[in-house]
BAVO-135099 format. One record per residue: residue in one letter; x, y, z of N, C-alpha, C in turn. Coordinates in Angstrom, 2 decimals, always signed. Example, Ala and Ser with C-alpha at 12.3 -4.5 7.8 and 13.67 -1.06 7.14 Angstrom:
residues 2
ATOM:A:+13.19:-5.69:+7.80:+12.30:-4.50:+7.80:+13.20:-3.30:+7.80
ATOM:S:+12.85:-2.25:+7.08:+13.67:-1.06:+7.14:+12.90:+0.03:+7.87
This chain:
residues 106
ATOM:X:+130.43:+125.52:+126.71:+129.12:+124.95:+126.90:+128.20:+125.99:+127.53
ATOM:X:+127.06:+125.98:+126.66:+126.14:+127.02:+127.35:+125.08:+126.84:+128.45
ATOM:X:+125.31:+127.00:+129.96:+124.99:+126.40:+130.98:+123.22:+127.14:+131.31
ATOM:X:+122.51:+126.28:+131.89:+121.02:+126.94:+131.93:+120.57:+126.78:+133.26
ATOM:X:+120.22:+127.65:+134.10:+120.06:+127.23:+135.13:+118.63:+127.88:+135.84
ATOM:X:+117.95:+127.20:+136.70:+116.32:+127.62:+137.23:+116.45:+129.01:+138.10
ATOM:X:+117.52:+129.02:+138.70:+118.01:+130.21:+139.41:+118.19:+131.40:+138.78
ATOM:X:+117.76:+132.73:+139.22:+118.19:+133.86:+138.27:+118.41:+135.15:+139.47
ATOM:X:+119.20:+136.13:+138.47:+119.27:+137.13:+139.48:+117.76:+137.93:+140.45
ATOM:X:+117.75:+138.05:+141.12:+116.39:+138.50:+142.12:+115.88:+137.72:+142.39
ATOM:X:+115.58:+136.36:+142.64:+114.69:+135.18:+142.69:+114.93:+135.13:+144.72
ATOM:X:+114.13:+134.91:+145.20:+114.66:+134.69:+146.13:+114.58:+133.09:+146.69
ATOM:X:+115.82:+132.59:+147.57:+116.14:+131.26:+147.50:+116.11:+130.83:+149.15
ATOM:X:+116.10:+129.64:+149.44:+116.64:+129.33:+150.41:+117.92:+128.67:+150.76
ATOM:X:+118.98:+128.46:+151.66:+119.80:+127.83:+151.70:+119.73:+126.57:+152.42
ATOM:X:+119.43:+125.28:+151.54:+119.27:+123.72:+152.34:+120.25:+122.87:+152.60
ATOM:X:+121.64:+123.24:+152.86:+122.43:+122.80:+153.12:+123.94:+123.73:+153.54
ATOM:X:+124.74:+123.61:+154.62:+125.85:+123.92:+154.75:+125.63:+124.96:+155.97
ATOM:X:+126.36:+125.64:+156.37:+126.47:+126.25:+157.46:+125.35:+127.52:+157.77
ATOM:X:+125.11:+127.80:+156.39:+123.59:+128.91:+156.65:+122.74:+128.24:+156.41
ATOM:X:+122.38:+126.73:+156.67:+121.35:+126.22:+156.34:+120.17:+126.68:+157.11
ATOM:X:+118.69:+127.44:+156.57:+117.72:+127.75:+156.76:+117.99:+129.36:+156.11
ATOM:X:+118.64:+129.91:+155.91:+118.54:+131.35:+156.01:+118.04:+131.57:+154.31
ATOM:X:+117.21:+132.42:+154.34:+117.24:+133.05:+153.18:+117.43:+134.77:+152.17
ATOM:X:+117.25:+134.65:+151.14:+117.71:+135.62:+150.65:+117.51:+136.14:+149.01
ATOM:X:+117.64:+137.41:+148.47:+117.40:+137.18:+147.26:+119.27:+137.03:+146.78
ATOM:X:+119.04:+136.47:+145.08:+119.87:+136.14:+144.26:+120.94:+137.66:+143.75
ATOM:X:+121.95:+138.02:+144.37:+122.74:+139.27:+143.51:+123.44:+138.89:+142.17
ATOM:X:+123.97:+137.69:+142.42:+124.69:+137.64:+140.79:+124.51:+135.88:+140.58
ATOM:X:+124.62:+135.96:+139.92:+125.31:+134.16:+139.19:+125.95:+134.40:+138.52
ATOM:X:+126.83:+132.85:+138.68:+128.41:+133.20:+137.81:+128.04:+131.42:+137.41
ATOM:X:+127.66:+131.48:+136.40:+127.74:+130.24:+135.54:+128.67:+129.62:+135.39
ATOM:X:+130.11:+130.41:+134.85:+130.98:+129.31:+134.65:+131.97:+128.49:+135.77
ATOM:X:+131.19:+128.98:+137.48:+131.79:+127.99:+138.43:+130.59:+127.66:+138.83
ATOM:X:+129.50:+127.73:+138.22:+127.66:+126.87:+138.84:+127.86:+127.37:+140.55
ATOM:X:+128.09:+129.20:+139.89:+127.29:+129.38:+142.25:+126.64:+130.81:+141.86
ATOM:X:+125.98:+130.79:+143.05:+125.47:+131.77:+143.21:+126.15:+133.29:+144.56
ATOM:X:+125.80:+134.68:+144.26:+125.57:+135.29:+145.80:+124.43:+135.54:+146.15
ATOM:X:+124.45:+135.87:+147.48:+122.32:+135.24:+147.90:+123.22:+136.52:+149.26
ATOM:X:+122.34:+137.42:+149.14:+121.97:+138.68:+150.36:+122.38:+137.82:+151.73
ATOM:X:+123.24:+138.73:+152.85:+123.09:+137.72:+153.76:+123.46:+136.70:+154.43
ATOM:X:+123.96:+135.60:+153.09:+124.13:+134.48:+153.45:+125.70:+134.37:+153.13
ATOM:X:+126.37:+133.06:+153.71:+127.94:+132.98:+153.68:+128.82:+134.62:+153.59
ATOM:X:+128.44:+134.85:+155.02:+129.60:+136.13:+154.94:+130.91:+135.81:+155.51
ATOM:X:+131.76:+136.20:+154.90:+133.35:+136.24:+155.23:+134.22:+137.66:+155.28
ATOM:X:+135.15:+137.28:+156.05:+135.62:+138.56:+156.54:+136.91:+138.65:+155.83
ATOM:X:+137.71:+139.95:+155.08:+138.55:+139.97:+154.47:+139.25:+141.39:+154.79
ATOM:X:+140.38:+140.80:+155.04:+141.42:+142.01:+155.49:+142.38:+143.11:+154.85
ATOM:X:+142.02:+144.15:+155.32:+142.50:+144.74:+154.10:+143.58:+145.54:+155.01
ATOM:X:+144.98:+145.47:+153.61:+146.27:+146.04:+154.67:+146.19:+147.75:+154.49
ATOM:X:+146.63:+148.42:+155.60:+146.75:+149.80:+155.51:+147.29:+150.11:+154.61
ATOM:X:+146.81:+151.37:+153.92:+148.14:+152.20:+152.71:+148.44:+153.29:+153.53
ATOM:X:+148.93:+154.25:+152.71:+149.02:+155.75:+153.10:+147.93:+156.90:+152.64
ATOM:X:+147.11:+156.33:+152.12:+145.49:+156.83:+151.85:+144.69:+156.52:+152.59
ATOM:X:+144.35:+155.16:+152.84:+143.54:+154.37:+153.78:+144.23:+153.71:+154.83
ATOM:X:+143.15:+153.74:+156.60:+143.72:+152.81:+157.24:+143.06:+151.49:+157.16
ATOM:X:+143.84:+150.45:+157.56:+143.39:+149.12:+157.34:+142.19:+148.84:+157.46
ATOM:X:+141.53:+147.61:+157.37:+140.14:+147.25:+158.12:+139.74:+145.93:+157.72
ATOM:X:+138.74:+145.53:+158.51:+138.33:+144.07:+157.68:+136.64:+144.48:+157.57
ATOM:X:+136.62:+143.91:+156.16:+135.32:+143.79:+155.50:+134.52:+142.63:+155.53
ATOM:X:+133.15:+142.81:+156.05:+132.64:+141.50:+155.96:+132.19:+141.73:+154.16
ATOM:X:+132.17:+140.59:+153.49:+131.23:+140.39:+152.36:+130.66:+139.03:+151.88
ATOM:X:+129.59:+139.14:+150.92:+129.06:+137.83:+151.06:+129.56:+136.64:+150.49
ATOM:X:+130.19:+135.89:+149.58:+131.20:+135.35:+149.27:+129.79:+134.22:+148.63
ATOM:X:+130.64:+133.81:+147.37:+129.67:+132.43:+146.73:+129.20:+131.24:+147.12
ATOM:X:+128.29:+130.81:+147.01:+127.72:+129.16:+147.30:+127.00:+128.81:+145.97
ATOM:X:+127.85:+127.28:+146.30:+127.30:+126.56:+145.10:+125.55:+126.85:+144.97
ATOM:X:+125.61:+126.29:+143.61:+124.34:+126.45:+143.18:+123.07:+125.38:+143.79
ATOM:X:+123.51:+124.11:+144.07:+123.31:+122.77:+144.17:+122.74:+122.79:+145.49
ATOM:X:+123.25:+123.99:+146.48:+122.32:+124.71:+147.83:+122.25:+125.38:+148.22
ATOM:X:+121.22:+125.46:+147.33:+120.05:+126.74:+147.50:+118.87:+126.45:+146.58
ATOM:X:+118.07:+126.54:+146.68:+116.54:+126.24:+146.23:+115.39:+127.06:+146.41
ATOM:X:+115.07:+127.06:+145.28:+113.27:+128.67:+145.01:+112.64:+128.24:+146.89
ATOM:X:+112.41:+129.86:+147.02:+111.52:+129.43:+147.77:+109.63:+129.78:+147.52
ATOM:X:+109.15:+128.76:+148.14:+107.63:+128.85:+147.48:+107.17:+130.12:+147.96
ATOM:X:+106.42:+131.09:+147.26:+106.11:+132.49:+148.26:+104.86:+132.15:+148.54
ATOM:X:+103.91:+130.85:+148.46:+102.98:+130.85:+149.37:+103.23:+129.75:+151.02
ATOM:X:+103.91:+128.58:+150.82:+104.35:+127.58:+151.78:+105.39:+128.46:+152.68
ATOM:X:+106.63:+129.24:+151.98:+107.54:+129.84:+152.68:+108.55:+128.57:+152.76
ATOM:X:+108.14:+127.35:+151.94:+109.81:+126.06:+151.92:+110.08:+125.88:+150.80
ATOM:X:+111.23:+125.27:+150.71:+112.01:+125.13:+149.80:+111.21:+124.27:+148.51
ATOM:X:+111.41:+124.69:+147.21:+110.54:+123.87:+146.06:+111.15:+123.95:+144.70
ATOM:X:+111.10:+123.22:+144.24:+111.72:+122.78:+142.77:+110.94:+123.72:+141.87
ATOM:X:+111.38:+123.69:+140.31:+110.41:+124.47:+139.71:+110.00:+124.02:+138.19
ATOM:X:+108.88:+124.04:+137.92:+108.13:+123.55:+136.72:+108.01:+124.96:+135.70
ATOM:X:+107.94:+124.61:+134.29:+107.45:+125.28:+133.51:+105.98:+125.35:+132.98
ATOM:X:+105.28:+126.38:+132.88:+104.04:+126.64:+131.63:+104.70:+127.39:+130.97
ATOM:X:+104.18:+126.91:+129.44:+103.72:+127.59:+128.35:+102.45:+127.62:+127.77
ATOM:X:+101.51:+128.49:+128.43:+100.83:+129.55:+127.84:+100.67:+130.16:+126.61
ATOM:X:+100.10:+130.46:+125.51:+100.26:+132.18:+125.03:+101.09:+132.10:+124.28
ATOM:X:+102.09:+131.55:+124.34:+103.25:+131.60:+123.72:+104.88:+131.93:+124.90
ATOM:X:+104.03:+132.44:+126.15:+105.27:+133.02:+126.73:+105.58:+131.51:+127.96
ATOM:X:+106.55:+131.68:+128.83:+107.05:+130.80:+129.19:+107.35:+131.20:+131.23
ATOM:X:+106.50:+130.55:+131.71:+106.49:+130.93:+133.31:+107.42:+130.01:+134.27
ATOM:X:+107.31:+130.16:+134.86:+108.12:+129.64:+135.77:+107.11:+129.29:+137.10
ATOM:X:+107.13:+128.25:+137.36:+105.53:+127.89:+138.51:+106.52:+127.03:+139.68
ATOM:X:+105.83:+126.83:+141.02:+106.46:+126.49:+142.11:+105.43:+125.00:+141.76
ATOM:X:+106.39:+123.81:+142.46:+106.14:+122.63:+142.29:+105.04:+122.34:+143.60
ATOM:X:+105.68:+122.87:+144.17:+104.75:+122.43:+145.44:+103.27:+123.47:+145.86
ATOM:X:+103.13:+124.53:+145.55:+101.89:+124.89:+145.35:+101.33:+125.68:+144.29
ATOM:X:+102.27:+125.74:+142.98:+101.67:+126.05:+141.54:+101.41:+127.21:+141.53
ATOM:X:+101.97:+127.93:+142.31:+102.01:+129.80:+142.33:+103.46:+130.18:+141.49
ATOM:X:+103.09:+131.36:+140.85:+104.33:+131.94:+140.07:+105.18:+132.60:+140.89
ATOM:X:+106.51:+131.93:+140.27:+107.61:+132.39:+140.93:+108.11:+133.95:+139.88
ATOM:X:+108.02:+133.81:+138.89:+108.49:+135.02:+137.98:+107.61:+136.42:+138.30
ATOM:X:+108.84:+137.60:+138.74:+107.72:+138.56:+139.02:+107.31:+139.60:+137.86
């Protein structure tokens, strides 16, 4: 199934739910076929890595996925969280903030 989603890589989002709730960030990847996103920043986890005989051990923070379901555009004129509407124009196809009708596509 071919999944479509308002979110895209660089967009920047906010997080409205879960333990980074308020923080924001832009979009590094989406992975469609588990519906999450990584967002700069946000949900970091620490992962341990065992010594070899090349490298000594260490733990890495990195940013680790969150669902898609929270996190939401943020408006770049309000600075809160906002849903998102389409125009078509011209022929081409925008992407507009619900709550004060400024373009989100850069």
């Amino acid at each position: 199934m071919n999944k479509k989603f308002k979110i895209k890589t660089g967009d920047t989002v906010i997080v409205i739910t879960g333990k980074d709730k308020g923080k924001t960030g832009n979009v590094t990847s989406v992975k469609k076929a588990n519906d999450r996103v990584i967002v700069e920043g946000v949900n970091i986890v620490k992962r341990h890595k065992k010594a070899t005989q090349e490298s000594p051990g260490k733990i890495e923070e990195i940013e680790a996925s969150i669902h898609i379901s929270n996190v939401a555009h943020l408006d770049p004129e309000t600075g809160k969280a906002t849903r998102v509407k389409y125009d078509l124009n011209d022929g081409l196809k925008k992407r507009l903030s619900v709550v004060s009708g400024s373009l989100l596509d850069k």
